[in-house]
C-alpha positions as CSV (number, residue, x, y, z in Angstrom):
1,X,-76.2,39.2,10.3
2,X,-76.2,39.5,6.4
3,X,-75.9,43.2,5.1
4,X,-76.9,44.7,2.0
5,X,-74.3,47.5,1.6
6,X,-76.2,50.5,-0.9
7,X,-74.2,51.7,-3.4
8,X,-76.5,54.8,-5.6
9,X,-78.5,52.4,-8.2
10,X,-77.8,49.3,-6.7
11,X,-76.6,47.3,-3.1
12,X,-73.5,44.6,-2.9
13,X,-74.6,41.8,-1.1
14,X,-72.6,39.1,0.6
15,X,-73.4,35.9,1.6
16,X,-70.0,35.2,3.4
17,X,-68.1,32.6,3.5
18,X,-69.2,28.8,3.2
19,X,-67.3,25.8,4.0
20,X,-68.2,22.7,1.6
21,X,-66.1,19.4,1.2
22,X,-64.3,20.8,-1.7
23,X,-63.1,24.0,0.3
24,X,-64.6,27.0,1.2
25,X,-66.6,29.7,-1.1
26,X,-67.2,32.9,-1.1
27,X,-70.5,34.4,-2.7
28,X,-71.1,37.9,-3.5
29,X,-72.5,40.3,-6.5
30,X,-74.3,43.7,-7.1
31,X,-78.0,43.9,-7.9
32,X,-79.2,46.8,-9.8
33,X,-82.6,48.2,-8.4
34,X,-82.7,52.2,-9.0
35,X,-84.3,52.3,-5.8
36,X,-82.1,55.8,-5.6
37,X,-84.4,57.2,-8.6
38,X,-87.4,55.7,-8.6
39,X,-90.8,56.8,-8.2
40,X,-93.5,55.0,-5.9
41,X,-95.7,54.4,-8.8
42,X,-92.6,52.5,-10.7
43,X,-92.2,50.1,-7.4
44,X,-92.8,46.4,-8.4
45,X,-93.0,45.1,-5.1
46,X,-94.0,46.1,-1.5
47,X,-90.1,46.2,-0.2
48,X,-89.8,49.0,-3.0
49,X,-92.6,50.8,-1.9
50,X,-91.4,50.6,0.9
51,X,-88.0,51.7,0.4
52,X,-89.2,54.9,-2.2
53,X,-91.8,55.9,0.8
54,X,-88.9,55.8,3.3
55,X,-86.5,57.7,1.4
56,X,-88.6,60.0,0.3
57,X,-89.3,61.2,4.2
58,X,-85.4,60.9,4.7
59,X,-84.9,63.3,1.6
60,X,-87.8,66.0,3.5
61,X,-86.0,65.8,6.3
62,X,-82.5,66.1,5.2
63,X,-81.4,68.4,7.5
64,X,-82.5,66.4,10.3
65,X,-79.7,65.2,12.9
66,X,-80.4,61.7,13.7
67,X,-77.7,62.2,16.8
68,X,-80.6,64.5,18.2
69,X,-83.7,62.1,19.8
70,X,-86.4,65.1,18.7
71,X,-85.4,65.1,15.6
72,X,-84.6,61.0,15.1
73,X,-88.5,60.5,16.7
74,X,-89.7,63.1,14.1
75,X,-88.1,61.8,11.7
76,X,-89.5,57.8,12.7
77,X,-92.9,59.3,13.6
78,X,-92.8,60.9,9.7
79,X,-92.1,57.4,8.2
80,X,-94.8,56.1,10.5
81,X,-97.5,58.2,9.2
82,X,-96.0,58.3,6.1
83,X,-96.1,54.2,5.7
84,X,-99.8,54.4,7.4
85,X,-101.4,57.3,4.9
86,X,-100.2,54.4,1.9
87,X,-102.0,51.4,3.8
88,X,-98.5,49.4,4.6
89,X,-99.0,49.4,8.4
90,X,-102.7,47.9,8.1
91,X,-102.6,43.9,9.4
């Protein structure tokens, strides 16, 4: 599975390594988002809003240990209510 690896401002992304009749390619980059930064009213799309609602919860509950299963269910049960209160859980 393909993973975005975030880095602050920004995630690396890898698309691996493809096999062509040439030879095999590797493609790869950074993409610049500020998701670390910013605010849910700058989001341009609803994977940003999600992602600013998210960490936002995380940044509450900082001090949460995801180790501990009270704490991790808190923690999904606060981004739960948290994505529902902002209508992304609505169908």
């Amino acid at each position: 599975m393909k993973r975005n690896i975030r880095k602050k401002h920004g995630y690396s992304w890898d698309e691996g390594e493809i096999h062509t009749g040439f030879g095999s390619r590797r493609t790869s980059g950074f993409f610049v988002d500020h998701l670390d930064t910013k605010t849910l009213d700058q989001a341009s799309d609803l994977y940003e809003e999600v992602f600013i609602m998210v960490r936002t919860v995380l940044e509450v509950n900082a001090s949460y240990c995801l180790d501990n299963d009270d704490e991790r269910l808190q923690c999904c049960q606060d981004i739960a209510d948290k994505l529902r209160t902002h209508g992304v859980t609505r169908r």
